[in-house]
Structures are given as C-alpha cells and as structure tokens.
Backbone atoms as SQL, in Angstrom:
CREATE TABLE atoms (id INTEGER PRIMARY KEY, chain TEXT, resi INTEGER, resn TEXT, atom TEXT, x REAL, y REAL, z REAL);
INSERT INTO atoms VALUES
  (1, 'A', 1, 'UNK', 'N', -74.231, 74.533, -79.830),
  (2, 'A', 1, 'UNK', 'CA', -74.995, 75.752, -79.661),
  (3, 'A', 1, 'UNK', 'C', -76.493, 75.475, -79.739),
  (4, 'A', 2, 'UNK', 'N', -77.134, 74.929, -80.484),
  (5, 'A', 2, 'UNK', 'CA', -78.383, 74.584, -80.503),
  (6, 'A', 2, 'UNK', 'C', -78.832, 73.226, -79.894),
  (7, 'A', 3, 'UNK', 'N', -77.792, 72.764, -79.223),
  (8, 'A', 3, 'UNK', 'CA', -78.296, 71.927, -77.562),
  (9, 'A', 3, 'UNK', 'C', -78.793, 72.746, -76.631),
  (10, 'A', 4, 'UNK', 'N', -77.682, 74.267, -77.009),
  (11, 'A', 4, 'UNK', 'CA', -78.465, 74.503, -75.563),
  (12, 'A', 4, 'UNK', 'C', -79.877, 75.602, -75.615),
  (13, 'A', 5, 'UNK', 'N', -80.030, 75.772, -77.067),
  (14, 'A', 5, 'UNK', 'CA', -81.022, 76.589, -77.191),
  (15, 'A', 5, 'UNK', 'C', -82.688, 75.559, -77.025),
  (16, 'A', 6, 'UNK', 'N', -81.857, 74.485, -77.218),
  (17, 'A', 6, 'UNK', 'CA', -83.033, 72.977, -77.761),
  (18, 'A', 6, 'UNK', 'C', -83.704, 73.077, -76.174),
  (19, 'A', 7, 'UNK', 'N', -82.315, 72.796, -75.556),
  (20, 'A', 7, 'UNK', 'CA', -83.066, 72.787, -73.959),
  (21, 'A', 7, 'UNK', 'C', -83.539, 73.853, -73.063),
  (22, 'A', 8, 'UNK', 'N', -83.459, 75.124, -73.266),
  (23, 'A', 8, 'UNK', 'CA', -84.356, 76.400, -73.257),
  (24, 'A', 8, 'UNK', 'C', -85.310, 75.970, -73.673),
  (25, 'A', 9, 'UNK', 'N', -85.248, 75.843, -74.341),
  (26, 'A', 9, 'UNK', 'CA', -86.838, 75.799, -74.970),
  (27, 'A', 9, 'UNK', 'C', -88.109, 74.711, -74.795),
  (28, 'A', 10, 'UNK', 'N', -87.299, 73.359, -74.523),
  (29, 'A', 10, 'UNK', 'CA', -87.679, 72.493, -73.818),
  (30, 'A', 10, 'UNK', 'C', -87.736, 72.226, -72.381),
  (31, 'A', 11, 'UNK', 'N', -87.247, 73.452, -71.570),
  (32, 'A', 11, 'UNK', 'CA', -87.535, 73.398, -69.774),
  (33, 'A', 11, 'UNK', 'C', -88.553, 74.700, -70.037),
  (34, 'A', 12, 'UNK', 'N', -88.711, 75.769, -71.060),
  (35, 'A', 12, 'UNK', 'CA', -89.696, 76.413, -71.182),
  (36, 'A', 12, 'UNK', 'C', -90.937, 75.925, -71.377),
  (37, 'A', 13, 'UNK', 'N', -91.202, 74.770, -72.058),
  (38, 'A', 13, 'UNK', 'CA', -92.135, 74.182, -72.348),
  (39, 'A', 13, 'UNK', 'C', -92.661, 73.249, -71.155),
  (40, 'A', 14, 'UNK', 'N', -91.659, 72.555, -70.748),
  (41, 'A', 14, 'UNK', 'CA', -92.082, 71.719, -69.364),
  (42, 'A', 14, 'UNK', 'C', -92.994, 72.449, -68.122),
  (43, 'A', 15, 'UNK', 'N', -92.230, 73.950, -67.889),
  (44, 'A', 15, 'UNK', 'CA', -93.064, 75.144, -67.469),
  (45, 'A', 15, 'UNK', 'C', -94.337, 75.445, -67.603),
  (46, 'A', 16, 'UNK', 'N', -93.878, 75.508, -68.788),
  (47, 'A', 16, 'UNK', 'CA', -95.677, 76.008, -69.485),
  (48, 'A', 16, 'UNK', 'C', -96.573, 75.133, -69.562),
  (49, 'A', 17, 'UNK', 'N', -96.257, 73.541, -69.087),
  (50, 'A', 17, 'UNK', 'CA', -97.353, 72.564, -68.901),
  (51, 'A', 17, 'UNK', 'C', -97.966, 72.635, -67.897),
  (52, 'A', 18, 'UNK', 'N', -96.740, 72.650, -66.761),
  (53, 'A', 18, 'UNK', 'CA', -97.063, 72.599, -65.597),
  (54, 'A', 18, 'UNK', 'C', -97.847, 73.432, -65.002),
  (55, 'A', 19, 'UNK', 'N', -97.896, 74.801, -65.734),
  (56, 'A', 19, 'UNK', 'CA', -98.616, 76.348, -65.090),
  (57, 'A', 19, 'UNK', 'C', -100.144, 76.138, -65.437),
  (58, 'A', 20, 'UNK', 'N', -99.893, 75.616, -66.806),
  (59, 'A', 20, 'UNK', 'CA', -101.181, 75.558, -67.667),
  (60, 'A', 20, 'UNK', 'C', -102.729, 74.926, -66.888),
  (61, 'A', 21, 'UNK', 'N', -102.305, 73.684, -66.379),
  (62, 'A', 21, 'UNK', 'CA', -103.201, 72.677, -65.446),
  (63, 'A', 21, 'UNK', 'C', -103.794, 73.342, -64.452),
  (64, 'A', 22, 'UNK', 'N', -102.486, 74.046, -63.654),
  (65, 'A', 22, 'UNK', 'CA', -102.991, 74.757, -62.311),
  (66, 'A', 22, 'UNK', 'C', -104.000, 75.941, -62.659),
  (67, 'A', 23, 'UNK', 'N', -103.518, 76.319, -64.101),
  (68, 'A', 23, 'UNK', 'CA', -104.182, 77.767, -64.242),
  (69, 'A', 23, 'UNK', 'C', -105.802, 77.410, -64.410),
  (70, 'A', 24, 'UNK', 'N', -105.994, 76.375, -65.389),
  (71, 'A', 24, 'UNK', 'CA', -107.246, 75.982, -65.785),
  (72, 'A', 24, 'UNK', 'C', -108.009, 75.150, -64.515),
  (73, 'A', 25, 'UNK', 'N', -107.188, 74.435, -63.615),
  (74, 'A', 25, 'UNK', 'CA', -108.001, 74.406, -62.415),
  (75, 'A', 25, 'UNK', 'C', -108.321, 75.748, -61.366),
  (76, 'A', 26, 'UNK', 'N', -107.691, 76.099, -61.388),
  (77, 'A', 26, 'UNK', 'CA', -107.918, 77.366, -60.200),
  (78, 'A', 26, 'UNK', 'C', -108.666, 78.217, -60.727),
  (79, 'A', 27, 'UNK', 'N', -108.508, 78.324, -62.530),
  (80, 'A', 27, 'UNK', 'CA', -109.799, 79.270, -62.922),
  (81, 'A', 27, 'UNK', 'C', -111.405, 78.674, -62.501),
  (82, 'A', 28, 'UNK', 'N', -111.212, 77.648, -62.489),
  (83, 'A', 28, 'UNK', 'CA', -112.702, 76.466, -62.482),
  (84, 'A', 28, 'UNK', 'C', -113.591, 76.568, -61.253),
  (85, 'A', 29, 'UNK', 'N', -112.771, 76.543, -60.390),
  (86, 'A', 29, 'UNK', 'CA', -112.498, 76.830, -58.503),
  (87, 'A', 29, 'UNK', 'C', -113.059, 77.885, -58.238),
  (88, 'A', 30, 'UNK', 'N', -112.453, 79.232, -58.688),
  (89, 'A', 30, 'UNK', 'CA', -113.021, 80.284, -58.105),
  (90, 'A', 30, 'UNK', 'C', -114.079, 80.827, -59.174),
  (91, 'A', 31, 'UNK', 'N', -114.411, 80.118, -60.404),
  (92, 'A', 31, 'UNK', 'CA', -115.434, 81.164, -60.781),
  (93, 'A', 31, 'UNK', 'C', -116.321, 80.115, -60.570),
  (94, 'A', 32, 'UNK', 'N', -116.378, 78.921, -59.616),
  (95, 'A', 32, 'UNK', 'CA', -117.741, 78.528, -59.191),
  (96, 'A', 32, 'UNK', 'C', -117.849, 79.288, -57.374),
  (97, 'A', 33, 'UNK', 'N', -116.251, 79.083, -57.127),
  (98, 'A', 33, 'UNK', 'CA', -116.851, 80.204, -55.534),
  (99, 'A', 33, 'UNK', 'C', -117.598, 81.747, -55.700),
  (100, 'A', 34, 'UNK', 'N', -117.003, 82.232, -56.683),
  (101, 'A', 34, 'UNK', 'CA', -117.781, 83.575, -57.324),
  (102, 'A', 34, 'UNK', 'C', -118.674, 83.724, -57.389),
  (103, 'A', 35, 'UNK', 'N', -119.359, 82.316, -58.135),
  (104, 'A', 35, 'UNK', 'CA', -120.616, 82.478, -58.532),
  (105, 'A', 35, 'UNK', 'C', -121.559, 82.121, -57.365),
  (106, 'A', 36, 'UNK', 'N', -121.141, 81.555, -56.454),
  (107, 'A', 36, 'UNK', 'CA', -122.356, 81.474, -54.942),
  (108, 'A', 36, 'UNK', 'C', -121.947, 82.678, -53.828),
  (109, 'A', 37, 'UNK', 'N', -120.454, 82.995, -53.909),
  (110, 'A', 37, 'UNK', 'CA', -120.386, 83.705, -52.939),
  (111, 'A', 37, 'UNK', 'C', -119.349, 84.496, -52.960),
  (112, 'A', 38, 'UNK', 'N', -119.907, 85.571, -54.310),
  (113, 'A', 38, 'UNK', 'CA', -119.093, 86.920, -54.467),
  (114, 'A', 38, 'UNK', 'C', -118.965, 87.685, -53.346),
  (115, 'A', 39, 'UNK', 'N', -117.631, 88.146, -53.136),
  (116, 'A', 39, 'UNK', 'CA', -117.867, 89.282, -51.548),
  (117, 'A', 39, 'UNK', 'C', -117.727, 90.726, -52.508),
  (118, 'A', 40, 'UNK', 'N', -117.506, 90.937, -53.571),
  (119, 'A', 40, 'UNK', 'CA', -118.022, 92.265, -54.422),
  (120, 'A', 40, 'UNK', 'C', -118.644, 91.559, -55.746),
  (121, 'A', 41, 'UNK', 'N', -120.267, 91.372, -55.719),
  (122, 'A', 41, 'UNK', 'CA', -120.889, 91.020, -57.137),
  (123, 'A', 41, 'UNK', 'C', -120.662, 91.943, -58.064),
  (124, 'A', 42, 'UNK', 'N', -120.533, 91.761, -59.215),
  (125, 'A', 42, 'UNK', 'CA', -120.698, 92.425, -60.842),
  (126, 'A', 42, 'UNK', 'C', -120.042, 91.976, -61.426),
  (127, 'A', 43, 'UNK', 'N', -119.336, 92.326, -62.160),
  (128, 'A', 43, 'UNK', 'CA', -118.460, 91.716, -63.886),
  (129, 'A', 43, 'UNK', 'C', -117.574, 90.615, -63.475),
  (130, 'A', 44, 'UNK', 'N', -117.325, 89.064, -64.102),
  (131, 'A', 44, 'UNK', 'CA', -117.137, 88.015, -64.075),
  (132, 'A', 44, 'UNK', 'C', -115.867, 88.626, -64.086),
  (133, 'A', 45, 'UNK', 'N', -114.829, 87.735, -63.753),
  (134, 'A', 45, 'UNK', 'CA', -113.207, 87.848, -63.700),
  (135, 'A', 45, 'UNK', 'C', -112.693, 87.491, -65.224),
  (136, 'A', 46, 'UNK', 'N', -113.184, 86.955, -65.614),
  (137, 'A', 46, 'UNK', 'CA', -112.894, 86.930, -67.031),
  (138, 'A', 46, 'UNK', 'C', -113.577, 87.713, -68.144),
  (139, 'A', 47, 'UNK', 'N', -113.844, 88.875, -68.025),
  (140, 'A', 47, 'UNK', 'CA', -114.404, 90.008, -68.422),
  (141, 'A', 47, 'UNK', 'C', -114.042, 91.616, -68.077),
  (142, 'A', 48, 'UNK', 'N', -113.548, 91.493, -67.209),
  (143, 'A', 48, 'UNK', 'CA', -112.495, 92.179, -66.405),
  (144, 'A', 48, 'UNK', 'C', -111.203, 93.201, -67.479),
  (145, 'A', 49, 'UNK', 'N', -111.287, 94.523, -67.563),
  (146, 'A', 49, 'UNK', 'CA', -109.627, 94.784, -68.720),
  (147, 'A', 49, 'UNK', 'C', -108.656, 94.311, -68.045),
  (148, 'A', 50, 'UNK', 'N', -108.520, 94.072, -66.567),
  (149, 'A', 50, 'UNK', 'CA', -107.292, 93.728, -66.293),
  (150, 'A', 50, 'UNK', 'C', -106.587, 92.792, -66.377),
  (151, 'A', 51, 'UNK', 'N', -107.588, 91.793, -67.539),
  (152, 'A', 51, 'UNK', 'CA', -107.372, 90.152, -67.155),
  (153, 'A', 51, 'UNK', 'C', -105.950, 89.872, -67.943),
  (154, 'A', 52, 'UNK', 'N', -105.262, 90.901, -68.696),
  (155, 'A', 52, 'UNK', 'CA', -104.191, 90.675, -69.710),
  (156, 'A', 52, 'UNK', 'C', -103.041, 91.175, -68.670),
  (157, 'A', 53, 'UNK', 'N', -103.355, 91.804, -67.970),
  (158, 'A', 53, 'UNK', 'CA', -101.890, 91.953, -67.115),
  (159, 'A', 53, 'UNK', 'C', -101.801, 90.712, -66.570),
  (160, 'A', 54, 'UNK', 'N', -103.004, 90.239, -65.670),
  (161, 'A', 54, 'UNK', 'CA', -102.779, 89.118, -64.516),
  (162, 'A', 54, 'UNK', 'C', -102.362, 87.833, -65.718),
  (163, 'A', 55, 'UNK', 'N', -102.775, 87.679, -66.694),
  (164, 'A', 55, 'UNK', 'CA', -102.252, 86.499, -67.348),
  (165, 'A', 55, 'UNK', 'C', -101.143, 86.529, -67.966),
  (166, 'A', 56, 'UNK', 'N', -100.418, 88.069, -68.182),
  (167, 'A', 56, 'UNK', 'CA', -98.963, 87.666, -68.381),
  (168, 'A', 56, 'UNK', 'C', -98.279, 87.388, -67.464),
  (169, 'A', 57, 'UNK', 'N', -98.933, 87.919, -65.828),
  (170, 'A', 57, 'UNK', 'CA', -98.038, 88.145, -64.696),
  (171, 'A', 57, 'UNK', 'C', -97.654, 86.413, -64.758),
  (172, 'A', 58, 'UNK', 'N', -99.136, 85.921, -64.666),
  (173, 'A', 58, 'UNK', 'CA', -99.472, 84.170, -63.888),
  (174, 'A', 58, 'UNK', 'C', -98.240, 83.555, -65.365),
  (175, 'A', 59, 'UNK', 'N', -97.943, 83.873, -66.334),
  (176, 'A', 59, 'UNK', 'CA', -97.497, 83.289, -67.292),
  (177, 'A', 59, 'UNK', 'C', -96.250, 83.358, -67.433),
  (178, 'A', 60, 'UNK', 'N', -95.466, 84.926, -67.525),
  (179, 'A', 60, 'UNK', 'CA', -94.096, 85.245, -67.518),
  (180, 'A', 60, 'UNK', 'C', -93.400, 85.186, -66.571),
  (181, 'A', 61, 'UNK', 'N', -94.238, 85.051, -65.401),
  (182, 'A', 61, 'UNK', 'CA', -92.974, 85.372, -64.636),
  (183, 'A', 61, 'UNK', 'C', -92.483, 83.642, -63.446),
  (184, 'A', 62, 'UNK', 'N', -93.561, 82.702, -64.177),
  (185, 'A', 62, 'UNK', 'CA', -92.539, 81.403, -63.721),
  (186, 'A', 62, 'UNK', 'C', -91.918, 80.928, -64.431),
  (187, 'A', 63, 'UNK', 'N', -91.727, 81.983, -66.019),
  (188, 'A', 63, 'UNK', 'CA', -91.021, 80.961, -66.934),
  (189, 'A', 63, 'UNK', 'C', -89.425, 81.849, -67.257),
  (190, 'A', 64, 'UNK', 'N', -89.359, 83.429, -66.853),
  (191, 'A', 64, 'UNK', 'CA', -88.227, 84.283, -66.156),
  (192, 'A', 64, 'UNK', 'C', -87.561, 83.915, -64.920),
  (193, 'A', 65, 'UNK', 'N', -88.792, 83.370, -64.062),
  (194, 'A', 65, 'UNK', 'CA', -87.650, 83.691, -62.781),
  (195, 'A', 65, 'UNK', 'C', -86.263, 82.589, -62.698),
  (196, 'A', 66, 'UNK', 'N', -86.525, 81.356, -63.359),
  (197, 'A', 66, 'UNK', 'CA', -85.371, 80.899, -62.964),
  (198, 'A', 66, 'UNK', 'C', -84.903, 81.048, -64.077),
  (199, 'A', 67, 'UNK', 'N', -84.633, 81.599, -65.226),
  (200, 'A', 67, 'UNK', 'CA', -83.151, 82.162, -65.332),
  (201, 'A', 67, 'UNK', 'C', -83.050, 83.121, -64.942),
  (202, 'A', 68, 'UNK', 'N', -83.586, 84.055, -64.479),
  (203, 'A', 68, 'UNK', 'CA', -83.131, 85.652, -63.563),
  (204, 'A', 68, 'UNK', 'C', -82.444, 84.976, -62.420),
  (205, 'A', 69, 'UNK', 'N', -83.122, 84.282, -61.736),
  (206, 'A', 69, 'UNK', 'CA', -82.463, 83.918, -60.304),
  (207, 'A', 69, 'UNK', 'C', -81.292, 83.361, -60.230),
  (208, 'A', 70, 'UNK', 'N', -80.772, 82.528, -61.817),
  (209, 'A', 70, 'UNK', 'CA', -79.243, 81.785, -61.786),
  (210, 'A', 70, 'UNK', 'C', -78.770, 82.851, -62.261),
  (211, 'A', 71, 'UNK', 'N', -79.144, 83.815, -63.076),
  (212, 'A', 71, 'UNK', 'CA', -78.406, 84.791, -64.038),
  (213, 'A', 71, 'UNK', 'C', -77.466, 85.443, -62.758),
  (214, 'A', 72, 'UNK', 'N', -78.529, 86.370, -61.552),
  (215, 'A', 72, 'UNK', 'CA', -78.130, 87.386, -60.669),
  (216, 'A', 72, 'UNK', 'C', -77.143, 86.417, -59.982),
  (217, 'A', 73, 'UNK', 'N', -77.121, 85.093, -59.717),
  (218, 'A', 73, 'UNK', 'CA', -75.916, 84.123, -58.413),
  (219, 'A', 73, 'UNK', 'C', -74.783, 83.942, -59.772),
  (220, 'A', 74, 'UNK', 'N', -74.764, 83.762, -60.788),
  (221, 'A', 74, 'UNK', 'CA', -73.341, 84.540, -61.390),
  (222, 'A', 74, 'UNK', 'C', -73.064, 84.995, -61.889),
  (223, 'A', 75, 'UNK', 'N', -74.165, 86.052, -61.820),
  (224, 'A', 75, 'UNK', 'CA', -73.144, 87.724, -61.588),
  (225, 'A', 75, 'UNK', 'C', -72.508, 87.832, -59.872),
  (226, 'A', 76, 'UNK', 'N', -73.341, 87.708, -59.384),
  (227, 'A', 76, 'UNK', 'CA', -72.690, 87.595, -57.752),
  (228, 'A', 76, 'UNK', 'C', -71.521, 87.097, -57.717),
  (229, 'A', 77, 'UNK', 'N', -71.471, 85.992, -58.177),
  (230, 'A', 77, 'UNK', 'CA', -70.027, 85.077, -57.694),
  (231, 'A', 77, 'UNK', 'C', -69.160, 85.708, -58.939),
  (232, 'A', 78, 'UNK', 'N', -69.320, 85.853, -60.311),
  (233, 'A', 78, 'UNK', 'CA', -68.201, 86.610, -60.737),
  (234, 'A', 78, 'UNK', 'C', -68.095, 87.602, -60.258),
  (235, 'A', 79, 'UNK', 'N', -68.467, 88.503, -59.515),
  (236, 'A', 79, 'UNK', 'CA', -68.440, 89.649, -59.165),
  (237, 'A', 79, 'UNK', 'C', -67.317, 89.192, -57.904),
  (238, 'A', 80, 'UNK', 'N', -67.268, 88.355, -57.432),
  (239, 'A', 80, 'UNK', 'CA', -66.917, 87.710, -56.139),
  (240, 'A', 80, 'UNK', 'C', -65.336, 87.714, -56.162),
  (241, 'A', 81, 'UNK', 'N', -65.320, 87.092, -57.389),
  (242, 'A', 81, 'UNK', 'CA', -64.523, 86.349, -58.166),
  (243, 'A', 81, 'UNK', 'C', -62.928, 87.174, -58.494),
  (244, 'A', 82, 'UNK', 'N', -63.901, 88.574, -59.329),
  (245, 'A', 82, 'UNK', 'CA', -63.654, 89.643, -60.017),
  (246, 'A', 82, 'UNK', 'C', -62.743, 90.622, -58.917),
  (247, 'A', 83, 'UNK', 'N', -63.163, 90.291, -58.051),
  (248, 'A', 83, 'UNK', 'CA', -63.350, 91.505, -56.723),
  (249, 'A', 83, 'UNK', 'C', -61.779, 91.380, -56.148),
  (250, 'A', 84, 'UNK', 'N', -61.563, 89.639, -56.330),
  (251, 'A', 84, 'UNK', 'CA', -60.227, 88.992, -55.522),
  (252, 'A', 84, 'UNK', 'C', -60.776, 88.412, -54.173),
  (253, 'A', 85, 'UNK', 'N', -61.803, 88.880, -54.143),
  (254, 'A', 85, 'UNK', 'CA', -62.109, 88.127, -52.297),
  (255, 'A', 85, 'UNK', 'C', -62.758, 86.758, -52.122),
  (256, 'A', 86, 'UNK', 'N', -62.590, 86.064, -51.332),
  (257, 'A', 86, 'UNK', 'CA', -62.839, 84.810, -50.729),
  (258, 'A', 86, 'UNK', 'C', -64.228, 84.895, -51.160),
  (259, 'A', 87, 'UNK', 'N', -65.214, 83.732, -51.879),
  (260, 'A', 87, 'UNK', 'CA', -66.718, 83.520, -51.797),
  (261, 'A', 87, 'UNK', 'C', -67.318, 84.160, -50.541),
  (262, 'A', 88, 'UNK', 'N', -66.723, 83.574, -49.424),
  (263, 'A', 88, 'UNK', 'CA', -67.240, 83.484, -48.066),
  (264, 'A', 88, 'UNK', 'C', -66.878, 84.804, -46.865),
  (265, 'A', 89, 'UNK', 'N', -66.457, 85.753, -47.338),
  (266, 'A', 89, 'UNK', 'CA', -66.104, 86.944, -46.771),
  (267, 'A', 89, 'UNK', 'C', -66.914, 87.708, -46.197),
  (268, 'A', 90, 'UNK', 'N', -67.984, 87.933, -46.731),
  (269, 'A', 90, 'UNK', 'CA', -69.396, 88.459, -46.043),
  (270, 'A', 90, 'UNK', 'C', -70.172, 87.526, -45.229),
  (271, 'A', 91, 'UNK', 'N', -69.663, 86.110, -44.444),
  (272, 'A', 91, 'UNK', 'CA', -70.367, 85.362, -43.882),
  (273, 'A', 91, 'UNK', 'C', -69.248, 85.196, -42.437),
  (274, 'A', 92, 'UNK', 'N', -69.779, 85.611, -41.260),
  (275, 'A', 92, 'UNK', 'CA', -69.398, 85.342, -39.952),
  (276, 'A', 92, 'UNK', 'C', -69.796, 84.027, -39.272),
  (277, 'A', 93, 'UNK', 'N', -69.349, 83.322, -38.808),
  (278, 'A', 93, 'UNK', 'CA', -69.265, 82.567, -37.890),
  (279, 'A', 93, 'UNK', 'C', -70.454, 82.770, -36.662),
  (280, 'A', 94, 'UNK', 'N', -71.262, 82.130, -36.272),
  (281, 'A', 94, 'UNK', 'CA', -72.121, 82.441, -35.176),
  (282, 'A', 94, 'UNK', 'C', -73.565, 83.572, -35.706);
C-alpha cells in the first residue's frame, strides 16, 4: 500500500520539476518582451490579482490530468466491461 502511495508522490514530484523550469523560463521571456514591447502598457504580470488563478491553473492541472485521463479510460472500459459488450462495438470498419 505505501508503494503505491510512495510512487504518487514521486511521479508528482517528477511533474513538478519539470513544470517548475519551464515556468521560471517563460516567466523570464515574456517579462523582458513586456518590458520593450507591451501591446497594453500598465501593471507588470506579476502584480496582477489574477496571478493566483493562472498559477494554480499552470500548476494543477499537469499534475491532475494524468490521473483524470487514466481514471475516465477505466471507467470506460469497466463500464464496457459491465455493459457485456465487446471493447470494440462502437468502432466500424472503414
């Protein structure tokens, strides 16, 4: 049981390295394009109230989607499963 919580937590973390780099480069990137060539000048992007949504968005949701995305393919296939019908029943030929 706590193998598999060990490795949650450790492909969560692998995640969160990987996001981390991109995030701190791409912040670097555009607040030097900002700063020569705002197409709406005033309040820095990191000053902004909205900056707590966009950093949970940029944060939670690459470290949700793949277990949402395996979660929903089995429920699908038990559902499939559940149902009595062939995997492949909703797929035609041609």
């Amino acid at each position: 049981m706590f193998e598999e919580v060990f490795a949650v937590i450790h492909s969560v973390g692998v995640t969160v390295m990987k996001v981390v780099p991109v995030s701190i480069a791409l912040a670097a990137a555009f607040t030097v394009l900002t700063y020569f060539w705002a197409c709406n000048p005033g309040r820095p992007w990191w000053r902004k109230r909205e900056i707590v949504t966009d950093l949970c968005y940029w944060f939670i949701i690459p470290l949700f989607a793949r277990y949402l995305r395996i979660g929903l393919l089995v429920l699908a296939i038990a559902n499939e499963i559940l149902a009595n019908r062939p995997l492949q029943s909703g797929f035609r030929p041609g």
